[in-house]
C-alpha atoms as an extended CHARMM CRD file, in Angstrom:
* protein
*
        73  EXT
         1         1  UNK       CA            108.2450000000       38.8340000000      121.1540000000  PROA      1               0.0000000000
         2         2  UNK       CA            107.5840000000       42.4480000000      119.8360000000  PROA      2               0.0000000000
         3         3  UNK       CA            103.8890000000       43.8170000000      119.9740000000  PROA      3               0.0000000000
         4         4  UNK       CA            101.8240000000       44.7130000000      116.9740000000  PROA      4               0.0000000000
         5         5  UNK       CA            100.0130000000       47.6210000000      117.7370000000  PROA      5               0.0000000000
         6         6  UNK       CA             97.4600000000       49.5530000000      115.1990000000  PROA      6               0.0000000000
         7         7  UNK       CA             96.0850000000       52.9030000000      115.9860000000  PROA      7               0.0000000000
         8         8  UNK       CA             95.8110000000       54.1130000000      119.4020000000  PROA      8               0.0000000000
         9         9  UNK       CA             93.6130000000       57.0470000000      121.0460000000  PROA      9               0.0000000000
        10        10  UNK       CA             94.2100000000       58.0640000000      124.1160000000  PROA      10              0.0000000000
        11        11  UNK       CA             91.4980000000       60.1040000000      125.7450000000  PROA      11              0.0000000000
        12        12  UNK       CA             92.9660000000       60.5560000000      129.4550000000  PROA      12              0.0000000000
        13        13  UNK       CA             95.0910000000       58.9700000000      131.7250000000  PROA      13              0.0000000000
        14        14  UNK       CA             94.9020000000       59.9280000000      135.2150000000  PROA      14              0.0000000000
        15        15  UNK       CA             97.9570000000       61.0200000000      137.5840000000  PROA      15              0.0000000000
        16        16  UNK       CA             98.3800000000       57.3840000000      138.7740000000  PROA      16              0.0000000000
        17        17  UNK       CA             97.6190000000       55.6540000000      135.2120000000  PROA      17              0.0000000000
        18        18  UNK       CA            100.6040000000       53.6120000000      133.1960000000  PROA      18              0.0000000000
        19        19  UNK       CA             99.7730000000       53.6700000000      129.1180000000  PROA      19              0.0000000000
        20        20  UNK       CA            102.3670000000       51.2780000000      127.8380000000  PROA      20              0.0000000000
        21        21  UNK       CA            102.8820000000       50.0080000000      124.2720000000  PROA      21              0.0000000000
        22        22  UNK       CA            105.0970000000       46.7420000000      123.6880000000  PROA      22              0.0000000000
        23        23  UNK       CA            106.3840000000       44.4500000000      125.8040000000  PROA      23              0.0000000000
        24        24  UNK       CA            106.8920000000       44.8420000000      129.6750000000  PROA      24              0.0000000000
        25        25  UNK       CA            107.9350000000       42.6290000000      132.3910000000  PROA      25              0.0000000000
        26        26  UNK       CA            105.7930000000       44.1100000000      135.0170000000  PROA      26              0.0000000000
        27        27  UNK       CA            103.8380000000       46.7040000000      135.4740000000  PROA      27              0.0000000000
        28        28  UNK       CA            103.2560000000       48.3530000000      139.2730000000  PROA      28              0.0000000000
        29        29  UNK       CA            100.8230000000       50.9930000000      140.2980000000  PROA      29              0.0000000000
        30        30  UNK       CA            102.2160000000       54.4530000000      142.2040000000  PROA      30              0.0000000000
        31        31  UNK       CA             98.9280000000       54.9110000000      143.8690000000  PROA      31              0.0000000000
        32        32  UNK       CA             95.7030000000       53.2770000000      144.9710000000  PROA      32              0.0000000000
        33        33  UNK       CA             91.8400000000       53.9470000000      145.9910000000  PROA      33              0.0000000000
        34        34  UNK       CA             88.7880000000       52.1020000000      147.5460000000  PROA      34              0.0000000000
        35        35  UNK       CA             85.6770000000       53.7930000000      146.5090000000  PROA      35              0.0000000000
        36        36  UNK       CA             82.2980000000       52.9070000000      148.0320000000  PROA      36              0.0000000000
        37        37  UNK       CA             79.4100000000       53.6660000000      146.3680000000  PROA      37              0.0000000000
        38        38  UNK       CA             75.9100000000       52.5600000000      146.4180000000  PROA      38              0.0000000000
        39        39  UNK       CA             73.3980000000       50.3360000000      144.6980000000  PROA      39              0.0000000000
        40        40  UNK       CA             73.3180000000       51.7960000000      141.3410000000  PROA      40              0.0000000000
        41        41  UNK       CA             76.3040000000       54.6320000000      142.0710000000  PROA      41              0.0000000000
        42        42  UNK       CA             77.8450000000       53.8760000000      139.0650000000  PROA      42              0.0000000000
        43        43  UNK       CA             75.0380000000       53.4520000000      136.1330000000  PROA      43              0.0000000000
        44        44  UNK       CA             75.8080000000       55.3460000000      132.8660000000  PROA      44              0.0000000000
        45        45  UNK       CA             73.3990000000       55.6760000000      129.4120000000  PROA      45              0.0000000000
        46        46  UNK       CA             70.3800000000       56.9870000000      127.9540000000  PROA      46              0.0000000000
        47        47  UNK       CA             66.7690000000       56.4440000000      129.7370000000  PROA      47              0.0000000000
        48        48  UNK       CA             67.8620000000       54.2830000000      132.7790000000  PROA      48              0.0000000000
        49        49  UNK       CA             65.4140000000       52.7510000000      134.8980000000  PROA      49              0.0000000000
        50        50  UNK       CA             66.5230000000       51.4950000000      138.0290000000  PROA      50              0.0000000000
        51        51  UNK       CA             64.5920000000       51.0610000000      141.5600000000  PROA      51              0.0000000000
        52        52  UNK       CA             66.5850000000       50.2690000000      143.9370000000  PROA      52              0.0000000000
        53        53  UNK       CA             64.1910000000       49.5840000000      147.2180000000  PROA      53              0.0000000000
        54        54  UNK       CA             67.0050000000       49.3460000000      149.7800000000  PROA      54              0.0000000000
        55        55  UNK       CA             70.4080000000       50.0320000000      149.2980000000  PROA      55              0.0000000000
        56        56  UNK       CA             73.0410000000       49.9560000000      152.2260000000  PROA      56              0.0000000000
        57        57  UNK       CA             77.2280000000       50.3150000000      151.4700000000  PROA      57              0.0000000000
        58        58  UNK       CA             78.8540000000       48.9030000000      154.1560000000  PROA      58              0.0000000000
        59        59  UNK       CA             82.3820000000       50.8050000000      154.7840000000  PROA      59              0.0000000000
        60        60  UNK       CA             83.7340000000       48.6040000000      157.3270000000  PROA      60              0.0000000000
        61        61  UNK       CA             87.0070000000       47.5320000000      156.3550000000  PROA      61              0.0000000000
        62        62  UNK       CA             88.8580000000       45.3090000000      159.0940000000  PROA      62              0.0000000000
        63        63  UNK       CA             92.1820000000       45.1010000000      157.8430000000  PROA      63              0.0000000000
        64        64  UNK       CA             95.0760000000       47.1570000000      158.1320000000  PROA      64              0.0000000000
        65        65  UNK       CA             96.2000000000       47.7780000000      154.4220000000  PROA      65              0.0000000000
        66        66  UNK       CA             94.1420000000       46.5040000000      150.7300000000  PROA      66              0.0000000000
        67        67  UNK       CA             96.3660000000       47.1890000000      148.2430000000  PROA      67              0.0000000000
        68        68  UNK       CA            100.2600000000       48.0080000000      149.5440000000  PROA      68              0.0000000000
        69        69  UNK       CA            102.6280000000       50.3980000000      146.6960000000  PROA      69              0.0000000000
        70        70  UNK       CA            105.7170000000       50.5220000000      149.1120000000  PROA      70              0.0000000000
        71        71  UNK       CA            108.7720000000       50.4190000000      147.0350000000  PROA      71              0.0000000000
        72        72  UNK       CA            107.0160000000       51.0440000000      143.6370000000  PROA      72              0.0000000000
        73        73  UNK       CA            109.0160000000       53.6990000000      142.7150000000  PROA      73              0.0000000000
């Protein structure tokens, strides 16, 4: 079934971002990242008010591999 697709604007795409327009079967990722961050890290606007009283990131990650991109080529 063909897409239908108005205007587009495209204001970045990083070095591991797809842009696709129409129809695809799959779609698999080149690269991948954890960020941690803490309480409030990642807050963006005008005249934000945020308390945070306590804020711990735990970075303890117990397995071996989160997201695998072996044979994504």
């Amino acid at each position: 079934m063909p897409a239908i697709v108005g205007a587009v604007q495209i204001n970045s795409i990083g070095g591991g971002g797809v842009f696709h327009i129409g129809d695809v079967f799959a779609i698999s990722p080149y690269s991948v990242a954890k960020t941690f961050a803490g309480a409030g890290s990642f807050n963006t606007g005008d005249g934000l008010h945020i308390y945070n009283q306590y804020s711990n990131t735990n970075t303890n990650d117990r397995d071996i591999a989160d997201s695998n991109v072996v044979g994504n080529v």
